[in-house]
C-alpha positions as CSV (number, residue, x, y, z in Angstrom):
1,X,-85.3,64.4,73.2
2,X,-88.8,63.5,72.0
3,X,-90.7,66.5,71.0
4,X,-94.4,66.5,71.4
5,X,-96.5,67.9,68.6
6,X,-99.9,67.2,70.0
7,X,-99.1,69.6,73.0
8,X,-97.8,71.9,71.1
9,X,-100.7,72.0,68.4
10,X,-103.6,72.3,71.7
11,X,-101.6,75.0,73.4
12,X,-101.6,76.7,69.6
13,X,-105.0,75.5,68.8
14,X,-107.1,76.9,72.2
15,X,-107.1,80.1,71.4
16,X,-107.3,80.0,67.7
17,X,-110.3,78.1,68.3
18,X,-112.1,80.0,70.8
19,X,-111.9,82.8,68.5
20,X,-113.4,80.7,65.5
21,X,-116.3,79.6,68.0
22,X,-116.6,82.9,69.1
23,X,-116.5,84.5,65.4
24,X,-119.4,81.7,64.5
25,X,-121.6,82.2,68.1
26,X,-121.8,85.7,66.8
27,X,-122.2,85.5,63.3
28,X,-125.0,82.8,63.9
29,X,-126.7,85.3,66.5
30,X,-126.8,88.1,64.3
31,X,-128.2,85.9,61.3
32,X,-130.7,85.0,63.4
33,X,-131.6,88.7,64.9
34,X,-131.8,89.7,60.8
35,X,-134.7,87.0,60.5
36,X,-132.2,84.4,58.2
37,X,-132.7,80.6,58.5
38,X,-130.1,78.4,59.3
């Protein structure tokens, strides 16, 4: 049986990386609110 890694990595990846984008939405917010460049 052929196993499929790229499935398995999006179904593991999704969250993880709606949590990073959320994690940098924020961060990047606040920096802004504090008056930082980026």
């Amino acid at each position: 049986s052929k196993k499929k890694p790229r499935l398995f990595w999006m179904s593991a990846m999704a969250p993880l990386t709606s949590v990073i984008l959320g994690t940098l939405l924020s961060y990047l917010t606040h920096a802004d609110e504090h008056g930082i460049q980026v």
